[in-house]
CHARMM internal coordinates of N, CA and C (Angstrom, degrees):
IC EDIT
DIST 1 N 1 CA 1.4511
DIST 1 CA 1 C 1.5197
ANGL 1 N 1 CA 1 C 108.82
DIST 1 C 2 N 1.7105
ANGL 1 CA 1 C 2 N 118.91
DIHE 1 N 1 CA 1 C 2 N 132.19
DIST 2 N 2 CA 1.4291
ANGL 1 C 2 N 2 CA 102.47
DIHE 1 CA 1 C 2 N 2 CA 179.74
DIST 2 CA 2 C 1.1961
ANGL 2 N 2 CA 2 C 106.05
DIHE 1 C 2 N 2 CA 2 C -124.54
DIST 2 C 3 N 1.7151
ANGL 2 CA 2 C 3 N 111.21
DIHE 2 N 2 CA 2 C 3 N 139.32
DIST 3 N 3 CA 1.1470
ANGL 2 C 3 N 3 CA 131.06
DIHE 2 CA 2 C 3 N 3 CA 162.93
DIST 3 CA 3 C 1.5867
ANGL 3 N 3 CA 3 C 132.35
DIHE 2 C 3 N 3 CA 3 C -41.95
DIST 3 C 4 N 1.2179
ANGL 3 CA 3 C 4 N 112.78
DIHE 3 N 3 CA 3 C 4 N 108.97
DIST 4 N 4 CA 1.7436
ANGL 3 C 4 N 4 CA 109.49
DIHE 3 CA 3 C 4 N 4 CA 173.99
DIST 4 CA 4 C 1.5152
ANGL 4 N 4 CA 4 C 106.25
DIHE 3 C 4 N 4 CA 4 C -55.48
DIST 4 C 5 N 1.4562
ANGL 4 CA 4 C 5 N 126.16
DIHE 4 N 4 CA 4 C 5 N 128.17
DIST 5 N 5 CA 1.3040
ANGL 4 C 5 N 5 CA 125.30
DIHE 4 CA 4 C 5 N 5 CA -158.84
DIST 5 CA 5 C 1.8581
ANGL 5 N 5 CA 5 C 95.00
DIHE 4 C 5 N 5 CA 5 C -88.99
DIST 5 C 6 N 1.5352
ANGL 5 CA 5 C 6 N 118.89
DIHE 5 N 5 CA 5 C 6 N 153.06
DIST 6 N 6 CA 0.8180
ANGL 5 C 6 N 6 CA 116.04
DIHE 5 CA 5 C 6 N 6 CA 156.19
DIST 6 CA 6 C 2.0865
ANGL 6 N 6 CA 6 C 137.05
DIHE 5 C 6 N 6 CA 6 C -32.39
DIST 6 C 7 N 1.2173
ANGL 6 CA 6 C 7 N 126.44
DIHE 6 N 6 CA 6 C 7 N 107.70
DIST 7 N 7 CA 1.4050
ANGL 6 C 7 N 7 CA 100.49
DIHE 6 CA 6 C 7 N 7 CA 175.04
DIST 7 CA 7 C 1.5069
ANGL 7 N 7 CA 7 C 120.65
DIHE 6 C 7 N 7 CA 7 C -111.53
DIST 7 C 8 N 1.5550
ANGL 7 CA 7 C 8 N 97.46
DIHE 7 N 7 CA 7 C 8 N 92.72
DIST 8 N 8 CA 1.6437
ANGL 7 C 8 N 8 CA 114.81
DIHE 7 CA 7 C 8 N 8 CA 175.72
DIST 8 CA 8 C 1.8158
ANGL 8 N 8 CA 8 C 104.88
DIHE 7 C 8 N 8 CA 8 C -77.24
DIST 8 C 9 N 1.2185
ANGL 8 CA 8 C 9 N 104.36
DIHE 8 N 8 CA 8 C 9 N 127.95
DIST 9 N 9 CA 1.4393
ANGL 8 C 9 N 9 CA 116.76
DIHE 8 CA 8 C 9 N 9 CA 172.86
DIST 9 CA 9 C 1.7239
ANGL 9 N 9 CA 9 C 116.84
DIHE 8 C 9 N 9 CA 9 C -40.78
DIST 9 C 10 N 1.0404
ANGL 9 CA 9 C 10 N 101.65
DIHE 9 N 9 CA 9 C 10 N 140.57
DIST 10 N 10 CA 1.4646
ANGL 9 C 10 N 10 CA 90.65
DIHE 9 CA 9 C 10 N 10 CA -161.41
DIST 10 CA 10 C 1.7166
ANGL 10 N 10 CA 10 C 87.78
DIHE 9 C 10 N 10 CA 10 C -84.63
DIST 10 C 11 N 0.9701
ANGL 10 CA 10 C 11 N 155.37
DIHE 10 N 10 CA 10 C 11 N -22.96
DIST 11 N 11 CA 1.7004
ANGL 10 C 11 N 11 CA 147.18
DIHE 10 CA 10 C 11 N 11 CA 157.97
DIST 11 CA 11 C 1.2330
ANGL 11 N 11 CA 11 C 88.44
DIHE 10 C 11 N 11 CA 11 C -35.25
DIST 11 C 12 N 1.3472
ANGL 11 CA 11 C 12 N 149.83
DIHE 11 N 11 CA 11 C 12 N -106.67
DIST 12 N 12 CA 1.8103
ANGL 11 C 12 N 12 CA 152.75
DIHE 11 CA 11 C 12 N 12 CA 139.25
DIST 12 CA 12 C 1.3778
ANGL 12 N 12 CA 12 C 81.61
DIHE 11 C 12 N 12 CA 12 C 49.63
DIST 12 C 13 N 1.0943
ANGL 12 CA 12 C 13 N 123.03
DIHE 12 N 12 CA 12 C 13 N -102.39
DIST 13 N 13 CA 1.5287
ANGL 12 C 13 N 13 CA 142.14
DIHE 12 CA 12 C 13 N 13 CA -129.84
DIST 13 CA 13 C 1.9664
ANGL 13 N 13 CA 13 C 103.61
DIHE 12 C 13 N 13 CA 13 C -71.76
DIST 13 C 14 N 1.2686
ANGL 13 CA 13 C 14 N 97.99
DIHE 13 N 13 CA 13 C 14 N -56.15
DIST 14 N 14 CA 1.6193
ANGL 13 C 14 N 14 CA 111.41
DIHE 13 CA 13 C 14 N 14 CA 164.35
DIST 14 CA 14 C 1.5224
ANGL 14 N 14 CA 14 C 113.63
DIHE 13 C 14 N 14 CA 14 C -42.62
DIST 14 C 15 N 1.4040
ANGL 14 CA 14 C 15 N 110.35
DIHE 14 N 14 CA 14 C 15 N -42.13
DIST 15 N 15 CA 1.6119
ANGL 14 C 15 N 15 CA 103.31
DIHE 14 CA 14 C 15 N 15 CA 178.06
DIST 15 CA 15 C 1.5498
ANGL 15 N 15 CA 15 C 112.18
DIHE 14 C 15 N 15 CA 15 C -58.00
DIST 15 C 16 N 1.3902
ANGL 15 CA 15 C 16 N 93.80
DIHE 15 N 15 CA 15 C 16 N -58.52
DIST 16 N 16 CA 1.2548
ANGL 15 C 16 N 16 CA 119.89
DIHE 15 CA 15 C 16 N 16 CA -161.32
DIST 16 CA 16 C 1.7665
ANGL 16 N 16 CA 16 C 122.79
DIHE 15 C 16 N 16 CA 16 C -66.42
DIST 16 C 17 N 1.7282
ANGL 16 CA 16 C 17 N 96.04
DIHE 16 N 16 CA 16 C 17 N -24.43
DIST 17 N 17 CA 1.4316
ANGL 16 C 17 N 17 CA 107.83
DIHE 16 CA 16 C 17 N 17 CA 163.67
DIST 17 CA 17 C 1.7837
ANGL 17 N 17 CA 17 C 120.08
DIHE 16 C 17 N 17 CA 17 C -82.37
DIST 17 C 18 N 1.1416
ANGL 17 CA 17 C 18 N 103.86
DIHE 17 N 17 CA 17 C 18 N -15.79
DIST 18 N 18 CA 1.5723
ANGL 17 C 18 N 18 CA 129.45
DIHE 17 CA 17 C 18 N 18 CA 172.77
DIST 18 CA 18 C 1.5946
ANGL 18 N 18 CA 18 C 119.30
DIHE 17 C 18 N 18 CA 18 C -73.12
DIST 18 C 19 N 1.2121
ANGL 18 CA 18 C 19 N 101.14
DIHE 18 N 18 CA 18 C 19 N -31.07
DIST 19 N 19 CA 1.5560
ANGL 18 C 19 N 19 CA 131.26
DIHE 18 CA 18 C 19 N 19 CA -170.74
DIST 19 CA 19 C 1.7283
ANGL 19 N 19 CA 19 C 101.63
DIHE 18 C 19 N 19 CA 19 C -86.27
DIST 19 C 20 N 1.6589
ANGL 19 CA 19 C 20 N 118.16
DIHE 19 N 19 CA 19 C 20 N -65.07
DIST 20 N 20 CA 1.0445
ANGL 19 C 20 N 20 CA 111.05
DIHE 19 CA 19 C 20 N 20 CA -146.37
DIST 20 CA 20 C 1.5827
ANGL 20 N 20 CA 20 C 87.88
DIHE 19 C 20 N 20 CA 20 C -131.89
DIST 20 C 21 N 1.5918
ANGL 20 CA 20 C 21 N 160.38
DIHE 20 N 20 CA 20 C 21 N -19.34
DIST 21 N 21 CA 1.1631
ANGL 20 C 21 N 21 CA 148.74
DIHE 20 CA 20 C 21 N 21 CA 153.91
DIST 21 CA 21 C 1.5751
ANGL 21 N 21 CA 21 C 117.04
DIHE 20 C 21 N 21 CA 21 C -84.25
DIST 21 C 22 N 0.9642
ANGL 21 CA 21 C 22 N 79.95
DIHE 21 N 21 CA 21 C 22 N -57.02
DIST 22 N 22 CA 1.7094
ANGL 21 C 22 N 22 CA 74.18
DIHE 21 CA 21 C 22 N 22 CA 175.90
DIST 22 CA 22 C 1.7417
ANGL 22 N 22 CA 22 C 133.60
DIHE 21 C 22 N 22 CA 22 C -22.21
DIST 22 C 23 N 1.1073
ANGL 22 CA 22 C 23 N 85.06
DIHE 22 N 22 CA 22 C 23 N -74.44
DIST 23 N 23 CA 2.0258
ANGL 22 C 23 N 23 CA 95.40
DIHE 22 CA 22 C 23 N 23 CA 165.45
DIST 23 CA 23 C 1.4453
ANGL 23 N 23 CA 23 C 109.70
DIHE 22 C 23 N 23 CA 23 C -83.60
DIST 23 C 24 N 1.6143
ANGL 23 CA 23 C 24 N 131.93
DIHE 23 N 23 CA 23 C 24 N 49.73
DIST 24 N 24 CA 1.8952
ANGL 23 C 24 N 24 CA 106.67
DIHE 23 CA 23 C 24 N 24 CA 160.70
DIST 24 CA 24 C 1.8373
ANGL 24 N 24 CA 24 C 74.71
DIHE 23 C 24 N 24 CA 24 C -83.83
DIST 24 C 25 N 2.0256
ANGL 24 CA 24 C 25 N 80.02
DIHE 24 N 24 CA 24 C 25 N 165.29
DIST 25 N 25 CA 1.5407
ANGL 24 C 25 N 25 CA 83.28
DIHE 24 CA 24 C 25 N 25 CA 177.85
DIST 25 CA 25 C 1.4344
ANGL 25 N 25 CA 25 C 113.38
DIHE 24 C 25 N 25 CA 25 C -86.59
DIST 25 C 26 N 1.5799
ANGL 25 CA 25 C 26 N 128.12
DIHE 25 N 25 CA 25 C 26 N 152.81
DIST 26 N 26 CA 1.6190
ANGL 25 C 26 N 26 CA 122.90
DIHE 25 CA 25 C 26 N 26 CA -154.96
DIST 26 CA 26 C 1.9446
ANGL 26 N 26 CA 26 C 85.57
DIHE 25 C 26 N 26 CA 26 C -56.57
DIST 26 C 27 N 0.9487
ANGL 26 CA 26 C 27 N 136.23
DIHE 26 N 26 CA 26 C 27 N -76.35
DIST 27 N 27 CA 1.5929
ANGL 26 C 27 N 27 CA 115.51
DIHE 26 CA 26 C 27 N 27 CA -143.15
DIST 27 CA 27 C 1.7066
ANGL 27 N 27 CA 27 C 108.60
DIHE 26 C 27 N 27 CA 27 C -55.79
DIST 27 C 28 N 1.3356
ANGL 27 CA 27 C 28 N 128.09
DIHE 27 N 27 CA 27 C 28 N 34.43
DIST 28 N 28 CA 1.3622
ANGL 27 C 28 N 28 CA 128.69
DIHE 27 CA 27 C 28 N 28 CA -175.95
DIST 28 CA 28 C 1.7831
ANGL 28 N 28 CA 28 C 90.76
DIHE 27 C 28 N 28 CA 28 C -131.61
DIST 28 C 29 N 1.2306
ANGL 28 CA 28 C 29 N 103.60
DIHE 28 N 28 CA 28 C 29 N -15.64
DIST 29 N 29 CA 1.7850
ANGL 28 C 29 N 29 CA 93.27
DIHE 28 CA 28 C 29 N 29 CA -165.06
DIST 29 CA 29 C 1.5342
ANGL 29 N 29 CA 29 C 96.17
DIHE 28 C 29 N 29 CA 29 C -73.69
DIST 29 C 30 N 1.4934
ANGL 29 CA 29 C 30 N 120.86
DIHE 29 N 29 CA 29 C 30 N -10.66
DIST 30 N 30 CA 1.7691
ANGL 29 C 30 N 30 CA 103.58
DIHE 29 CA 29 C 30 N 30 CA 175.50
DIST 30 CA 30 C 1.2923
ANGL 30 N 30 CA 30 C 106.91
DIHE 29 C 30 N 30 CA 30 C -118.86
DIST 30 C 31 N 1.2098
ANGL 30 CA 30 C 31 N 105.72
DIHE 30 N 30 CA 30 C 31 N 49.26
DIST 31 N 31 CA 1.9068
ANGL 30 C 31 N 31 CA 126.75
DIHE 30 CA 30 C 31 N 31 CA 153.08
DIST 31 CA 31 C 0.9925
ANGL 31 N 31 CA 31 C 95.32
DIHE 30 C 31 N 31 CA 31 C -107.51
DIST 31 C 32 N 1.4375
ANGL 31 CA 31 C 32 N 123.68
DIHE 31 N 31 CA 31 C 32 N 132.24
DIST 32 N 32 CA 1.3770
ANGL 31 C 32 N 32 CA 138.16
DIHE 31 CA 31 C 32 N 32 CA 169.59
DIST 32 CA 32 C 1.9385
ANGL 32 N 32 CA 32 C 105.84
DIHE 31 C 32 N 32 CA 32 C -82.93
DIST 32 C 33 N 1.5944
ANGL 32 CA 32 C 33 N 103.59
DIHE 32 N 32 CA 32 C 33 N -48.23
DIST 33 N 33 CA 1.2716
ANGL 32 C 33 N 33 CA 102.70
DIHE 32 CA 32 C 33 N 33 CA 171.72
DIST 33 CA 33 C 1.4087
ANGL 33 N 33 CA 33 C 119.20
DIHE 32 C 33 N 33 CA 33 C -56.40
DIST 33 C 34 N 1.5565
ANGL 33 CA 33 C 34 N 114.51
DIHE 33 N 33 CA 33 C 34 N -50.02
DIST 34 N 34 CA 1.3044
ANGL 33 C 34 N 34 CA 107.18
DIHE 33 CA 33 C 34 N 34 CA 161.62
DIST 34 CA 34 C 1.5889
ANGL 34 N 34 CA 34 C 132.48
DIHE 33 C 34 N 34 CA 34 C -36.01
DIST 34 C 35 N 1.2822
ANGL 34 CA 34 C 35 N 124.41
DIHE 34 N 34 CA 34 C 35 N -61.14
DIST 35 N 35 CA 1.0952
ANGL 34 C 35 N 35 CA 129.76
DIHE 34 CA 34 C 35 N 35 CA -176.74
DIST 35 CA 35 C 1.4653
ANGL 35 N 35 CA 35 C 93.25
DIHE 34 C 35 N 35 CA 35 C -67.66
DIST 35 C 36 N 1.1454
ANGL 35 CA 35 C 36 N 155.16
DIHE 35 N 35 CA 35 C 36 N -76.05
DIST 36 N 36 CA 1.5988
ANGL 35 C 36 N 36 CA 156.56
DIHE 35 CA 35 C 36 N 36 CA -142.94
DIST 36 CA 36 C 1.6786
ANGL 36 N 36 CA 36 C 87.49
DIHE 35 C 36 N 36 CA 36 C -59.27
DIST 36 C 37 N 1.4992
ANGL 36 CA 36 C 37 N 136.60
DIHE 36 N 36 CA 36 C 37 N -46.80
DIST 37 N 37 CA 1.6700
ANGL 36 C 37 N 37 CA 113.98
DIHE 36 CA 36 C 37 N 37 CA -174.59
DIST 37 CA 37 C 1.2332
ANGL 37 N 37 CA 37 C 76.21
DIHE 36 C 37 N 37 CA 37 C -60.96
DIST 37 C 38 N 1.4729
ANGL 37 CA 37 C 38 N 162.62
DIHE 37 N 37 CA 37 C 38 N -92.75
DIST 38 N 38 CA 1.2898
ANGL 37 C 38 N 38 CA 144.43
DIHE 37 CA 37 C 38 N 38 CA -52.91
DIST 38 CA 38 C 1.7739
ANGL 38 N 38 CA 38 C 89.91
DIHE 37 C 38 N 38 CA 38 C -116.20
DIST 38 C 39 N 1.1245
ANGL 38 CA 38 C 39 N 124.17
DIHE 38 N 38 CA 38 C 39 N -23.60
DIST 39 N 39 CA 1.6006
ANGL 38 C 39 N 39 CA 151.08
DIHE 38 CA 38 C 39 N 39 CA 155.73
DIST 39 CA 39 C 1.5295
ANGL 39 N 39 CA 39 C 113.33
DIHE 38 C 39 N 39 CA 39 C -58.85
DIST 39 C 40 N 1.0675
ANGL 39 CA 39 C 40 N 124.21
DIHE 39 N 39 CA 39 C 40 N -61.67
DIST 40 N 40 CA 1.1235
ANGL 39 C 40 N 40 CA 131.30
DIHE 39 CA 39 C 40 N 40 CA 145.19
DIST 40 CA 40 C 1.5600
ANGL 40 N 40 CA 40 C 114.40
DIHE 39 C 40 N 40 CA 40 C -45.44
DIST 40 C 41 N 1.0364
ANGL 40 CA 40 C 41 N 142.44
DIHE 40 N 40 CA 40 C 41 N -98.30
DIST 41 N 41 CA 1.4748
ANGL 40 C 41 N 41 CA 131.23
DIHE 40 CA 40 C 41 N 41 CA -176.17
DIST 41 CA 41 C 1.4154
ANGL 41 N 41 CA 41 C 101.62
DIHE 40 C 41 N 41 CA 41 C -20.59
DIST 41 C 42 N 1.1375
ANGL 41 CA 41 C 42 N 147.69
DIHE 41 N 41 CA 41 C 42 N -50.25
DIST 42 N 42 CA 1.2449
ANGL 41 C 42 N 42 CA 144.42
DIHE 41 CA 41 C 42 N 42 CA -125.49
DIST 42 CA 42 C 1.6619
ANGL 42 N 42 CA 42 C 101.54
DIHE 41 C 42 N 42 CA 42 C -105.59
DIST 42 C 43 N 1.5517
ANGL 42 CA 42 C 43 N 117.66
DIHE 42 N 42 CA 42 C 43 N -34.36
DIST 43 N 43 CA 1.6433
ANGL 42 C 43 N 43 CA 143.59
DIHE 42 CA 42 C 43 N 43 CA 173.50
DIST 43 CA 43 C 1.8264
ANGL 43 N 43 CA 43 C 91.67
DIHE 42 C 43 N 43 CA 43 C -74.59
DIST 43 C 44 N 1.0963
ANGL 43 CA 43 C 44 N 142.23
DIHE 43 N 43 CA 43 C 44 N -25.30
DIST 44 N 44 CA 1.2445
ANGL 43 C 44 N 44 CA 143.91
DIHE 43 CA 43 C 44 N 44 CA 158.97
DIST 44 CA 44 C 1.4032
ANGL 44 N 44 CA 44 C 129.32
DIHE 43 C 44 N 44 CA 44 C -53.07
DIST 44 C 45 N 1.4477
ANGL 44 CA 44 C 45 N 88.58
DIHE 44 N 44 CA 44 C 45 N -56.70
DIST 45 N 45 CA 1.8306
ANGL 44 C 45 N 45 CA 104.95
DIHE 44 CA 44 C 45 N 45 CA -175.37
DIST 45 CA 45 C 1.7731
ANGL 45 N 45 CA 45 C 99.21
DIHE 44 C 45 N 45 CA 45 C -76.81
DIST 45 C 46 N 1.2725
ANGL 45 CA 45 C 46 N 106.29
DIHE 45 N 45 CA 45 C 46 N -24.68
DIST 46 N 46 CA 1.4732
ANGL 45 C 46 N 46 CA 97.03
DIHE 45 CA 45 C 46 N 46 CA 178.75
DIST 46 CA 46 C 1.3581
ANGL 46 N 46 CA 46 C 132.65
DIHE 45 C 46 N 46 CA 46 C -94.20
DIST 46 C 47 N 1.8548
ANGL 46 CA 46 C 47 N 113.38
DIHE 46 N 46 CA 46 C 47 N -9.54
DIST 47 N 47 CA 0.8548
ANGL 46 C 47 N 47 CA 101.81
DIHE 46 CA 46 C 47 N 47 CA 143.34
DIST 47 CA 47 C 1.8325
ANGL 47 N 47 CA 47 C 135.06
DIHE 46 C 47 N 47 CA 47 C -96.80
DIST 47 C 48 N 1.0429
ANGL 47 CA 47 C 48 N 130.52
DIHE 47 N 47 CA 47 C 48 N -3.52
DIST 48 N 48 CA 1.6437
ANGL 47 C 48 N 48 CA 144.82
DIHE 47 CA 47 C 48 N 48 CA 173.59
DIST 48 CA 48 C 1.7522
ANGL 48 N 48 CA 48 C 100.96
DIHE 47 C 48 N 48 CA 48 C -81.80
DIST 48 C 49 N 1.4357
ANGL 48 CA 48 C 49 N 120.42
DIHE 48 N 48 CA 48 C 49 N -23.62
DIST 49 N 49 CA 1.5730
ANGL 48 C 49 N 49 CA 110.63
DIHE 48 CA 48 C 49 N 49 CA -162.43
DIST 49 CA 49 C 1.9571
ANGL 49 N 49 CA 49 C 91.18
DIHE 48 C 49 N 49 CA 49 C -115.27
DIST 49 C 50 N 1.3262
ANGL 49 CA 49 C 50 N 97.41
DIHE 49 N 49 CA 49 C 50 N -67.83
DIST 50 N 50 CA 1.6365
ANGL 49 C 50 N 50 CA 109.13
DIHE 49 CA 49 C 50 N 50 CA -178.81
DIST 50 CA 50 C 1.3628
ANGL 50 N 50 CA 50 C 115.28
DIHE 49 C 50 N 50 CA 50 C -39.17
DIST 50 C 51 N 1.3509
ANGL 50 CA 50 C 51 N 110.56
DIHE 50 N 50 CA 50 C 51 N -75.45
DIST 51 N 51 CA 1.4976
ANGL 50 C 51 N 51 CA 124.25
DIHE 50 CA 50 C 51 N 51 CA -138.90
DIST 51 CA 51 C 1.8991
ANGL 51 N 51 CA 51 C 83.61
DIHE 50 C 51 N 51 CA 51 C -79.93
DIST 51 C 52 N 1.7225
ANGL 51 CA 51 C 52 N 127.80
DIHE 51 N 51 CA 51 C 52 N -37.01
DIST 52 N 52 CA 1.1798
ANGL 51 C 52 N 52 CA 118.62
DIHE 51 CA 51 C 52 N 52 CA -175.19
DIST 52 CA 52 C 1.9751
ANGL 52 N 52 CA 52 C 123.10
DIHE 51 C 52 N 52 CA 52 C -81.89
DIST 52 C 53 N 1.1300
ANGL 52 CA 52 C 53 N 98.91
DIHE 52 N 52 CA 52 C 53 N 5.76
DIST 53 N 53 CA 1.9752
ANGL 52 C 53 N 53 CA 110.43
DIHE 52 CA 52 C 53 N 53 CA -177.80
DIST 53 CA 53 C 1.7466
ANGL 53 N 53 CA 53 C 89.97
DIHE 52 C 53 N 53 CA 53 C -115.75
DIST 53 C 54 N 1.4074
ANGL 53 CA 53 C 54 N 124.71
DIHE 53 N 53 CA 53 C 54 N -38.55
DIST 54 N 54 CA 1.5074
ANGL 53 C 54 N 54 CA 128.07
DIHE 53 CA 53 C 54 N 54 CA -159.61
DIST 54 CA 54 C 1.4420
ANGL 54 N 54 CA 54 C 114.07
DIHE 53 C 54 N 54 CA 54 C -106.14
DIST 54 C 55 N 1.1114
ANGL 54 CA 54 C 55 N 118.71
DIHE 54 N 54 CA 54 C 55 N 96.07
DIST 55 N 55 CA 1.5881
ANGL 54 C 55 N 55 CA 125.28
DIHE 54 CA 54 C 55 N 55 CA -175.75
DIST 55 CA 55 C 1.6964
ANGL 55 N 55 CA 55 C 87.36
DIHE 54 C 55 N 55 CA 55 C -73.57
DIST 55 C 56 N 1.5798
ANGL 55 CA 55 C 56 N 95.67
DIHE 55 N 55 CA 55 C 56 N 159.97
DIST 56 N 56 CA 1.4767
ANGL 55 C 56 N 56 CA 126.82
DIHE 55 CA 55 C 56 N 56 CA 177.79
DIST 56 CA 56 C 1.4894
ANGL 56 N 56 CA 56 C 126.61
DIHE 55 C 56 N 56 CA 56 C 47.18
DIST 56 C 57 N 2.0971
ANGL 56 CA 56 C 57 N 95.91
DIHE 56 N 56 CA 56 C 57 N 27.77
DIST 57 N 57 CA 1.6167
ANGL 56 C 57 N 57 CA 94.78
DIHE 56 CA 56 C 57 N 57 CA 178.84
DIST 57 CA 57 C 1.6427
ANGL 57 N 57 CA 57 C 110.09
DIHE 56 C 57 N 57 CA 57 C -91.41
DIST 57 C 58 N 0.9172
ANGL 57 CA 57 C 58 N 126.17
DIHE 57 N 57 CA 57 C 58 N 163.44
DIST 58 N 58 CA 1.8740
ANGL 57 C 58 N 58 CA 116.05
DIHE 57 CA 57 C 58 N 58 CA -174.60
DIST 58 CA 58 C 1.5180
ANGL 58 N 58 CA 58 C 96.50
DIHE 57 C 58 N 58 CA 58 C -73.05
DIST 58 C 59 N 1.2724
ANGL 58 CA 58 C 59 N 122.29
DIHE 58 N 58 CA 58 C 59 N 138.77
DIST 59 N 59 CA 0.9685
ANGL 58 C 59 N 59 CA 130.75
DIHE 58 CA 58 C 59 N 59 CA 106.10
DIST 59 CA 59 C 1.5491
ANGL 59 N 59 CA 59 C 151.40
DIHE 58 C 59 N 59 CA 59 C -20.24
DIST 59 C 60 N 1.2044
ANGL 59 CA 59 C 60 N 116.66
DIHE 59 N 59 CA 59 C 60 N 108.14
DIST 60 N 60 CA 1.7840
ANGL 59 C 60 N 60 CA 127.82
DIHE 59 CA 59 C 60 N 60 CA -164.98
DIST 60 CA 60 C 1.1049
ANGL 60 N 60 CA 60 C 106.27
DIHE 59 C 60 N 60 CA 60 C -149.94
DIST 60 C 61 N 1.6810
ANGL 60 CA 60 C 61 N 109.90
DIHE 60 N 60 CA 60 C 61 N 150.75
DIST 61 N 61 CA 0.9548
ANGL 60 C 61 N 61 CA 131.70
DIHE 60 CA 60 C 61 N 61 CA 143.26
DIST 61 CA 61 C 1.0875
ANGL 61 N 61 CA 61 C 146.11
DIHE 60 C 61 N 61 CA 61 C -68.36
DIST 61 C 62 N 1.2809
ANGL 61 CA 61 C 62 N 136.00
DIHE 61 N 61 CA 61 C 62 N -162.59
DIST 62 N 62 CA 1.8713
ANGL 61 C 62 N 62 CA 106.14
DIHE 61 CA 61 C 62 N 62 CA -165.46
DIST 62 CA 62 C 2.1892
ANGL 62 N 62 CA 62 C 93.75
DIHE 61 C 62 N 62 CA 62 C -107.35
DIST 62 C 63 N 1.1215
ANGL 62 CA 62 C 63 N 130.07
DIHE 62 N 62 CA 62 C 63 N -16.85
DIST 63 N 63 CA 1.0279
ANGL 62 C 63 N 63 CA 116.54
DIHE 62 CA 62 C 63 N 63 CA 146.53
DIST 63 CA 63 C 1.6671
ANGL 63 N 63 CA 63 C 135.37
DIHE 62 C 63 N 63 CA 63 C -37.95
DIST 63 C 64 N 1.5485
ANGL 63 CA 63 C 64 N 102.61
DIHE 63 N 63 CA 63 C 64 N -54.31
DIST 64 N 64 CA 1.5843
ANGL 63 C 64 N 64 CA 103.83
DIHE 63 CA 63 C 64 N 64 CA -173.72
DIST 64 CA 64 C 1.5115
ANGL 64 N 64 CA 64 C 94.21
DIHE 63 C 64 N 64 CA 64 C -76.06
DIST 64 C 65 N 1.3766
ANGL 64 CA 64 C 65 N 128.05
DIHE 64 N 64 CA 64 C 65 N -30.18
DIST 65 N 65 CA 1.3092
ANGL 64 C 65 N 65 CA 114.33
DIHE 64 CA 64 C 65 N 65 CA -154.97
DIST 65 CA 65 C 1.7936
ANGL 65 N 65 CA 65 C 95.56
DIHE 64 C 65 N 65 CA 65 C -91.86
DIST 65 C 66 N 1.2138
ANGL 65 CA 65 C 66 N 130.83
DIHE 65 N 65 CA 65 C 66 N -6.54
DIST 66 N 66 CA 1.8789
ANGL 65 C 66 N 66 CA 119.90
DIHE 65 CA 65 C 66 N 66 CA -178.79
DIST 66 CA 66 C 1.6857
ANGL 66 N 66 CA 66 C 77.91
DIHE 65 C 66 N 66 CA 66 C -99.61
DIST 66 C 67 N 1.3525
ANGL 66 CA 66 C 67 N 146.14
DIHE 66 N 66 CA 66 C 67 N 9.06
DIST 67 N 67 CA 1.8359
ANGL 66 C 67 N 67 CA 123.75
DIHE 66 CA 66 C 67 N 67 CA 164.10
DIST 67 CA 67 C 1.5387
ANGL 67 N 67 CA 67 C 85.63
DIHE 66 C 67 N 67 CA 67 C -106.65
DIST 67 C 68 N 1.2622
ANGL 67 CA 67 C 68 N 149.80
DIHE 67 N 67 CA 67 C 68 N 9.81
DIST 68 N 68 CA 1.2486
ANGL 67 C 68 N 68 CA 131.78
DIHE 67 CA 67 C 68 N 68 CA 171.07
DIST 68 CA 68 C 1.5907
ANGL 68 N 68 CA 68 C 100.64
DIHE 67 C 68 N 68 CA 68 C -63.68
DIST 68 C 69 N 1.6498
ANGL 68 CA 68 C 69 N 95.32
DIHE 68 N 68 CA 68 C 69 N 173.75
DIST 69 N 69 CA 1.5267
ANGL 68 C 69 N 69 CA 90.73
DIHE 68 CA 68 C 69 N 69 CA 170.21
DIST 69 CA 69 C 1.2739
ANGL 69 N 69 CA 69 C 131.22
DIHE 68 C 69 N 69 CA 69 C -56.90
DIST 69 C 70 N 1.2543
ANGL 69 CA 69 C 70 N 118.06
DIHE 69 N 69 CA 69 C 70 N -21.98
DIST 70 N 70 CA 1.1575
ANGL 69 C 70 N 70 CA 123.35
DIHE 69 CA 69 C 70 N 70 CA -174.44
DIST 70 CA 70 C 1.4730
ANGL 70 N 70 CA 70 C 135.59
DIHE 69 C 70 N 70 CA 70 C -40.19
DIST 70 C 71 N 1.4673
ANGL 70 CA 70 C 71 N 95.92
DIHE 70 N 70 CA 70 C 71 N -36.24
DIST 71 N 71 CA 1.7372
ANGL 70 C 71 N 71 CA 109.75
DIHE 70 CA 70 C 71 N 71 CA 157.00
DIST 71 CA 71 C 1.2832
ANGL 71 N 71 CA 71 C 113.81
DIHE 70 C 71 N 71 CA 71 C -52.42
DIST 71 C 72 N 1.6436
ANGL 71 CA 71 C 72 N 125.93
DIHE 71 N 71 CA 71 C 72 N -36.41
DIST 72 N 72 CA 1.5362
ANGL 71 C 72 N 72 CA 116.60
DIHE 71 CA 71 C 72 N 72 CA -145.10
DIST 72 CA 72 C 2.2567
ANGL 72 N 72 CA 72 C 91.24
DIHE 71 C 72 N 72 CA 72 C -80.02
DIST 72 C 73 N 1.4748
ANGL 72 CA 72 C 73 N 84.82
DIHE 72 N 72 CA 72 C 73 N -1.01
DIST 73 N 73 CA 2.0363
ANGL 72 C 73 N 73 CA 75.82
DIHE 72 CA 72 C 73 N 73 CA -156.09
DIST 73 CA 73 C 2.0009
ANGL 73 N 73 CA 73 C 87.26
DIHE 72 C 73 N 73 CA 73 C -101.94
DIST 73 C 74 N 1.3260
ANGL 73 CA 73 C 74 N 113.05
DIHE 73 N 73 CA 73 C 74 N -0.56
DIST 74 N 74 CA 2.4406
ANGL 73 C 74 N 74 CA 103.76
DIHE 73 CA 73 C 74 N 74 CA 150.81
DIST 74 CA 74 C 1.0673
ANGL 74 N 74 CA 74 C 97.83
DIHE 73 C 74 N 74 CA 74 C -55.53
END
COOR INIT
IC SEED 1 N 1 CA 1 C
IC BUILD
């Protein structure tokens, strides 16, 4: 059965990949654990900062939100 993926605005996602992938330092980018907090941190700030200033953004969990695009921009 497949999940309709979250659709966070990609402005959303750009911040937020700007914020929290963007700068790990390169010898952390081939930690998987590394990068997954850094995914995590980032599913944090979006729900405590995003989802509470931004009416009518979806709601997710941290599954739908590490298949957002956000992966496609490692």
């Amino acid at each position: 059965m497949e999940t309709k993926r979250a659709e966070i605005p990609s402005s959303v996602l750009d911040d937020l990949c700007s914020r929290f992938i963007l700068h790990i330092p390169s010898e952390e980018r081939d930690n998987a654990i590394r990068v997954c907090f850094q995914i995590e941190l980032a599913h944090w700030f979006y729900l405590d900062f995003y989802m509470q200033n931004t009416p009518g953004l979806p709601q997710c969990g941290i599954r739908d939100f590490a298949k957002a695009d956000i992966l496609l921009l490692l």
